[in-house]
C-alpha positions as CSV (number, residue, x, y, z in Angstrom):
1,X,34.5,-14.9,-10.0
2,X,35.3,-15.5,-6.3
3,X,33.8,-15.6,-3.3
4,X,35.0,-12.3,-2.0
5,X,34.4,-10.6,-5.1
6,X,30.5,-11.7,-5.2
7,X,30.5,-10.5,-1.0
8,X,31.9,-6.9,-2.1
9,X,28.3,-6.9,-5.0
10,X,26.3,-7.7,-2.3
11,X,27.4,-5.5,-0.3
12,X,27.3,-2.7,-3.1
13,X,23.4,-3.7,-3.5
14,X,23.1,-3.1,0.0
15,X,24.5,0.2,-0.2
16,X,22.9,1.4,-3.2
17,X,19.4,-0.9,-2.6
18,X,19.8,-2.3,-6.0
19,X,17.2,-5.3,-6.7
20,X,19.5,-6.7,-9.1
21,X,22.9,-6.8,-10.3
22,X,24.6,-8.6,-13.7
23,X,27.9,-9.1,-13.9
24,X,30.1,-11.2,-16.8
25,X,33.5,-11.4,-16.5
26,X,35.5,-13.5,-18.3
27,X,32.7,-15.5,-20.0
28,X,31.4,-16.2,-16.6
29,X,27.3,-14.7,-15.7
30,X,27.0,-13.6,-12.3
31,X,22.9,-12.6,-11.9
32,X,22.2,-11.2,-8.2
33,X,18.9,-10.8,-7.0
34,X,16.7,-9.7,-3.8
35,X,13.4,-11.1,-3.7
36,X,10.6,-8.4,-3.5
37,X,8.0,-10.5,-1.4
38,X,5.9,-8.7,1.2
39,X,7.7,-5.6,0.7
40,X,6.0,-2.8,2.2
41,X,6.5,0.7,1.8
42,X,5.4,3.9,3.1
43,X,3.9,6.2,0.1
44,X,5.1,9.7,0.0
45,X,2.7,11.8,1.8
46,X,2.2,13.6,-1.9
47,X,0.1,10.7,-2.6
48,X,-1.9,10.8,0.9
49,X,-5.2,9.4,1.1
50,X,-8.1,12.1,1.1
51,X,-10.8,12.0,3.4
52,X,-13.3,13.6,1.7
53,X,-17.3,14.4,2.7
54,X,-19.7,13.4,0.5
55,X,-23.3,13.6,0.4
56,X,-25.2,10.7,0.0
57,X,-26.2,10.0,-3.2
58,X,-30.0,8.3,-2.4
59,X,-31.0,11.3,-0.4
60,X,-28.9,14.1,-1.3
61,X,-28.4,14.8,2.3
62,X,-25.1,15.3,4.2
63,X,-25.0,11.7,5.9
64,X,-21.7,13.0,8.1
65,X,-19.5,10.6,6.7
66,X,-15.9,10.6,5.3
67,X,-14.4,8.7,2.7
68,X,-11.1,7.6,2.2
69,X,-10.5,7.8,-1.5
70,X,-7.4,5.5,-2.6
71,X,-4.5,7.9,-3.4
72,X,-2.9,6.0,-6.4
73,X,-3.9,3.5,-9.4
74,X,-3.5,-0.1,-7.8
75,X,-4.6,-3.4,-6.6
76,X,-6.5,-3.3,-3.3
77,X,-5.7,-5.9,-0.4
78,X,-7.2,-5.6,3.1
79,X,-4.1,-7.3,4.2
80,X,-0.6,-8.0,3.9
81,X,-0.4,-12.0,2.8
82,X,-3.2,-13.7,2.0
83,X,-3.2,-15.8,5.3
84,X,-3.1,-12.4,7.2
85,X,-5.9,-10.8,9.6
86,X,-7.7,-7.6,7.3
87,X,-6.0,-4.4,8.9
88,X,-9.7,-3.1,9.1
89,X,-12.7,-4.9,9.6
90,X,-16.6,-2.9,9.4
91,X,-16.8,-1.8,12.4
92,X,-13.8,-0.9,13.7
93,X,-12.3,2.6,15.3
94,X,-9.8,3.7,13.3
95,X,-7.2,6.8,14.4
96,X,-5.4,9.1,12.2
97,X,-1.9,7.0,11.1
98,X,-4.0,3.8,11.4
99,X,-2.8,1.6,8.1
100,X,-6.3,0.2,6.4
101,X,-5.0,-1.6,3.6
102,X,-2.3,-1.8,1.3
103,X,-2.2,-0.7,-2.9
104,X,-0.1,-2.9,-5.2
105,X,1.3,-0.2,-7.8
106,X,4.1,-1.2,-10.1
107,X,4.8,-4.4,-8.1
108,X,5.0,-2.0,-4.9
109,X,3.0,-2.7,-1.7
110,X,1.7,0.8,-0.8
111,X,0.5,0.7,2.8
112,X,-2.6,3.0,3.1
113,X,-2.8,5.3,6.7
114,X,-5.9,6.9,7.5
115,X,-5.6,10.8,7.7
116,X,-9.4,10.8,9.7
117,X,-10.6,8.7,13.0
118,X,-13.6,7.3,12.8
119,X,-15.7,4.3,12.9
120,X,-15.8,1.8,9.7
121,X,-18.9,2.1,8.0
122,X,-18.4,0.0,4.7
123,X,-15.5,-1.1,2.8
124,X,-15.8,0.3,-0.3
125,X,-13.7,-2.2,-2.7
126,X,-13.5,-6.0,-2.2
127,X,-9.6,-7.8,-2.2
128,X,-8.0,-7.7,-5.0
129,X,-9.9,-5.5,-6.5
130,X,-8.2,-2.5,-9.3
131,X,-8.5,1.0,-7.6
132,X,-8.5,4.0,-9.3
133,X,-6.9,7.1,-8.2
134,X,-9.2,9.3,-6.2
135,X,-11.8,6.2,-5.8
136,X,-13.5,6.2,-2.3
137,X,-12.3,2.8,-0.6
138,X,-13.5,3.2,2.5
139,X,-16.2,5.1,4.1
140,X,-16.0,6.6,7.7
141,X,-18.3,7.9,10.4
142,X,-16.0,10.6,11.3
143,X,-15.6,11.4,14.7
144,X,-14.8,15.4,15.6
């Protein structure tokens, strides 16, 4: 297979953003393919985090707090490489659109955007940690 030939496949997986592409021709193997590192990508808003308010569950009493629940089965990381600064820290304001962490589904790096502003009041999960869908993550004084 020439040169030109393997161009016009990369170009195809360009086009059609393919991950891979296998190719024999005349007992030749041609194997093409991207790597996936640190891809990020923006989950469909179907899949939205919820901010939900909950009571607390010592005192039964409305403690005026959200929760962002995570919106999809995953990993949970408070950053995007391990060597990275944590999007959010305890503590910090947060505005609606603000990304607070990122899921790992199905080798997918969901970043996670707050739908409420607030103020960090506890991370729910640690790094690395399974999520489950609809599993608070983080929990919010919400701001009006």
């Amino acid at each position: 297979m020439d040169l030109e030939k393997i161009k016009e496949i990369i170009q195809l997986m360009n086009d059609e953003d393919l991950l891979e592409v296998e190719i024999e021709e005349e007992g030749k193997r041609v194997k093409l393919k991207k790597r996936q590192e640190n891809i990020i990508t923006e989950i469909a808003p179907r899949f939205a985090p919820t901010a939900v308010s909950l009571e607390s569950k010592e005192s039964g009493v409305d403690d005026g707090c959200v929760y962002i629940n995570a919106p999809m089965v995953g990993t949970f990381y408070k950053a995007s490489a391990p060597d990275s600064d944590s999007f959010v820290e305890v503590g910090d304001v947060i505005v609606q659109g603000k990304t607070v962490c990122i899921i790992e589904a199905m080798k997918l790096m969901n970043e996670i955007k707050s739908e409420v502003k607030g103020k960090i009041v506890e991370i729910l999960v640690e790094n690395g940690d399974p999520v489950d869908f609809g599993q608070p993550i983080f929990k919010i004084a919400s701001k009006a």
